[in-house]
VMD Tcl script that draws the C-alpha trace (Angstrom):
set ca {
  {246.22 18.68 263.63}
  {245.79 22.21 263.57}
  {246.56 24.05 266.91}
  {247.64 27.16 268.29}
  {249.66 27.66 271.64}
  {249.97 30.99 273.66}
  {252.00 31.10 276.78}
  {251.62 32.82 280.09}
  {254.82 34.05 279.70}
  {257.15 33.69 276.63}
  {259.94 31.98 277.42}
  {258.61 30.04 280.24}
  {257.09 26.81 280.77}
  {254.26 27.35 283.18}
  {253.64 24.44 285.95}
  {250.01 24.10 284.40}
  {248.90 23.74 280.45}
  {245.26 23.15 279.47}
  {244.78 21.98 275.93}
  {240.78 23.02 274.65}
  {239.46 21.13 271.94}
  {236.84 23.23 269.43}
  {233.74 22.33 268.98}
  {232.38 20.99 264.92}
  {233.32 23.20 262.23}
  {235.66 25.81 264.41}
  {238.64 26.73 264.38}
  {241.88 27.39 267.35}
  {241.63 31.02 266.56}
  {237.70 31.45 267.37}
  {239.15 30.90 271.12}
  {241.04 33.81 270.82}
  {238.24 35.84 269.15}
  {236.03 34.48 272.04}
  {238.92 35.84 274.96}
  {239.54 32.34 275.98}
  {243.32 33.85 276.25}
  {242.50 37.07 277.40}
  {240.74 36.05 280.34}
  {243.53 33.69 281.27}
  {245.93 36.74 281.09}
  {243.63 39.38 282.94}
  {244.12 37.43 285.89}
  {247.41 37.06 285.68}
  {247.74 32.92 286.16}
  {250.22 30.96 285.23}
  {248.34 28.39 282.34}
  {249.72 28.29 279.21}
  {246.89 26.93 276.61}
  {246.78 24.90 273.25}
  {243.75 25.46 271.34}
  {242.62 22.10 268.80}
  {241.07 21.97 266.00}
  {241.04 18.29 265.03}
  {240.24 17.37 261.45}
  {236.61 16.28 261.36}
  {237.20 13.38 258.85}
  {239.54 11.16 261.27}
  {237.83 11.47 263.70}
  {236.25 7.46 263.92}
  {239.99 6.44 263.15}
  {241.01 7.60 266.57}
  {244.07 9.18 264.43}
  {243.09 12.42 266.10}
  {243.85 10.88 269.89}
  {246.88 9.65 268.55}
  {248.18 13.32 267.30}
  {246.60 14.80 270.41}
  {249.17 12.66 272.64}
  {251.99 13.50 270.24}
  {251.64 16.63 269.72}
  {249.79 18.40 272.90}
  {250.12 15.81 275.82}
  {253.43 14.26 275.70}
  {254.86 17.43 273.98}
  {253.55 19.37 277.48}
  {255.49 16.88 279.40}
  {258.42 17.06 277.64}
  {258.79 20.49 278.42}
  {258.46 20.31 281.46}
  {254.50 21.14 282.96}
  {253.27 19.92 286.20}
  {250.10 19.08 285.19}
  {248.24 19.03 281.46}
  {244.15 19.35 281.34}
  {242.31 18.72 278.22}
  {238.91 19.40 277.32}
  {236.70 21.01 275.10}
  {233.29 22.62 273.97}
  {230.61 20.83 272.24}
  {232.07 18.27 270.59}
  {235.54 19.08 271.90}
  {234.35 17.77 275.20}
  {233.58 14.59 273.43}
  {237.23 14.13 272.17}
  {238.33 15.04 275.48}
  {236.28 12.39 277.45}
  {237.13 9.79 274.52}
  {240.82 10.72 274.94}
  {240.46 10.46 279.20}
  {238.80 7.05 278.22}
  {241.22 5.49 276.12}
  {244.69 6.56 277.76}
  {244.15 6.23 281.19}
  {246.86 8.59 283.55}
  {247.68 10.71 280.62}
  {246.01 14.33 281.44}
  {245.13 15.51 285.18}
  {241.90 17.31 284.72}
  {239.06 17.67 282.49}
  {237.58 20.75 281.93}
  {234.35 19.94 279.91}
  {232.36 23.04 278.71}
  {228.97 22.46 276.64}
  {230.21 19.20 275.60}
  {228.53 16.94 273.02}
  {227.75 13.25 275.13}
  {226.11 11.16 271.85}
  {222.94 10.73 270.79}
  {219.45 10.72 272.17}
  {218.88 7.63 271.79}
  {221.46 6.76 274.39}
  {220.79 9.55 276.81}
  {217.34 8.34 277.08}
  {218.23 4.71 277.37}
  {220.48 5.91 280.48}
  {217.44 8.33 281.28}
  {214.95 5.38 281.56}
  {216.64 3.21 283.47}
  {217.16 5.88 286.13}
  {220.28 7.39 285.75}
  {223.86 6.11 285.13}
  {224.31 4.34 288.32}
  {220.96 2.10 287.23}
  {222.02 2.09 283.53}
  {222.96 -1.32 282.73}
  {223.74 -1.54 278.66}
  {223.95 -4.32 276.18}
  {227.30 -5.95 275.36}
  {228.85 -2.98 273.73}
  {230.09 -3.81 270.30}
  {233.76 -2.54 269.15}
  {232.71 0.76 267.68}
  {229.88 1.41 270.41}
  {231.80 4.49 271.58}
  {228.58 6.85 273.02}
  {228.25 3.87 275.70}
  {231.32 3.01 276.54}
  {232.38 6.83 276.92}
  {229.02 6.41 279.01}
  {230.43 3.56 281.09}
  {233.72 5.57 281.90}
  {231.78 8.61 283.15}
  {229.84 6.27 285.29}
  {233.62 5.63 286.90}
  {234.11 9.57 287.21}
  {233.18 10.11 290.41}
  {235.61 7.71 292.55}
  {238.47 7.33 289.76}
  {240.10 8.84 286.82}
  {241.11 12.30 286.55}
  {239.74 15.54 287.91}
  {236.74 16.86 286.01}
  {235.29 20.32 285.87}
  {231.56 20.36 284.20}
  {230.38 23.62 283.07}
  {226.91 24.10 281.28}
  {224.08 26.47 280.15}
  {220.73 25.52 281.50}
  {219.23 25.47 278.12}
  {221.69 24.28 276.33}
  {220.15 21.66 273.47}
  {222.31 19.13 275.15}
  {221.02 19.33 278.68}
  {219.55 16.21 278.91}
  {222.66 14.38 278.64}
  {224.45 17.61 280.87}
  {222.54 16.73 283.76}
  {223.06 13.05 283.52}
  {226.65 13.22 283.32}
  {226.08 15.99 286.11}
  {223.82 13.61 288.12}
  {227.17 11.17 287.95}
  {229.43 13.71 289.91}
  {230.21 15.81 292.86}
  {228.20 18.96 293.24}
  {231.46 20.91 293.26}
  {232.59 19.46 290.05}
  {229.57 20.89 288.36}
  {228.53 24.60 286.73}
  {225.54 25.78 285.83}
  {224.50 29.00 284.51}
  {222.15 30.52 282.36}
  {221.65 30.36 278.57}
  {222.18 28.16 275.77}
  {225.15 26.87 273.00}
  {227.05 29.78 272.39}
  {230.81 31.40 272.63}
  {229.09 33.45 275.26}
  {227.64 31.35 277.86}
  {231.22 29.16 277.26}
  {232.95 32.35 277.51}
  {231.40 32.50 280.92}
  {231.63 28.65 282.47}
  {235.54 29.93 281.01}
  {236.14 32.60 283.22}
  {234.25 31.00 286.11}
  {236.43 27.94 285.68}
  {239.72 30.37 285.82}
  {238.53 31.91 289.31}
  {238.49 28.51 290.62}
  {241.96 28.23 289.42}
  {243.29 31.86 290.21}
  {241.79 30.99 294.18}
  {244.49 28.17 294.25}
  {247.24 31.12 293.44}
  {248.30 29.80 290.18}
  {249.83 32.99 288.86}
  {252.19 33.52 286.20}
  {254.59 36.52 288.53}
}
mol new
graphics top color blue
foreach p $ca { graphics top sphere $p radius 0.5 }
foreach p [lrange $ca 0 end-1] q [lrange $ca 1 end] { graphics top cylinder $p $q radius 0.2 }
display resetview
């Protein structure tokens, strides 16, 4: 799994690591190009980051969670960080949820940018019935993982880890944003303007990171 780590400080395990998963067809360096990193180190906090690019072709042989754990979650702990959020843009946020879903107690937070929540034909099953907490699905079969990632959002708001939400308001996926948004606390949620792009993330990114810098996780 291709991946790319940048410290806070070299040499130093920082109490905090967030692990980003890209989005279809990207790669860990368009974070960088993007100033995922350079935002984190303008304000000085102490996160170190892993950026993810998981390889598109396992990606229904849940080989990718298992590499994820290995190689970003339990590798985190090892060394020592407090606490280890993953998430993701687009369909990053997918793997993220999927990963939350599967291995429960494993990451602290979710920071969920843009992300990718199935197809329409679920999001307007959930729509129609009147929102998650009406939603009541079929019996899901083995491989039905849009609802039962559905199901586990559902369980969001009172257990599970911390989640942080951040969307465009016309993002092509804002159906499915504001049902998942619907499903949480208002201060778990952020919405600004514009669509699906490295600058609206960019944004949600940096207004994410003054949530965190307000808690006085610096690096110094």
């Amino acid at each position: 799994m291709r991946h790319i780590q940048v410290p806070a400080r070299a040499g130093v395990v920082a109490p905090l690591r967030i692990a980003l998963i890209a989005g279809a067809y990207q790669e860990p360096a368009d974070f960088e190009q993007a100033g995922f990193a350079d935002a984190v180190k303008a304000r000085d906090l102490a996160i170190d980051l892993a950026f993810i690019a998981p390889e598109l072709q396992h990606l229904l042989d849940r080989t990718v969670l298992d590499a994820m754990r290995t190689d970003i979650i339990a590798a985190a702990r090892d060394a020592g960080c407090a606490q280890v959020w993953l998430g993701g843009i687009s369909l990053g946020g997918f793997i993220a949820l999927a990963f939350a879903e599967q291995r429960p107690g494993e990451v602290d937070g979710l920071c969920l940018l843009a992300p990718y929540l199935g197809n329409r034909m679920v999001t307007s099953e959930i729509g129609h019935a009147g929102g998650l907490s009406r939603w009541r699905p079929p019996a899901l079969a083995d491989d039905d993982e849009e609802r039962r990632l559905w199901l586990f959002i559902r369980r969001l708001r009172t257990a599970g880890p911390l989640v942080h939400l951040g969307v465009g308001r016309h993002d092509r996926f804002s159906h499915g944003h504001q049902l998942f948004a619907d499903a949480l606390p208002d201060a778990s949620v952020d919405v600004i303007d514009g669509g699906h792009d490295w600058p609206v993330w960019l944004q949600l990114w940096e207004r994410f990171l003054d949530r965190i810098s307000s808690r006085g996780m610096h690096a110094r």
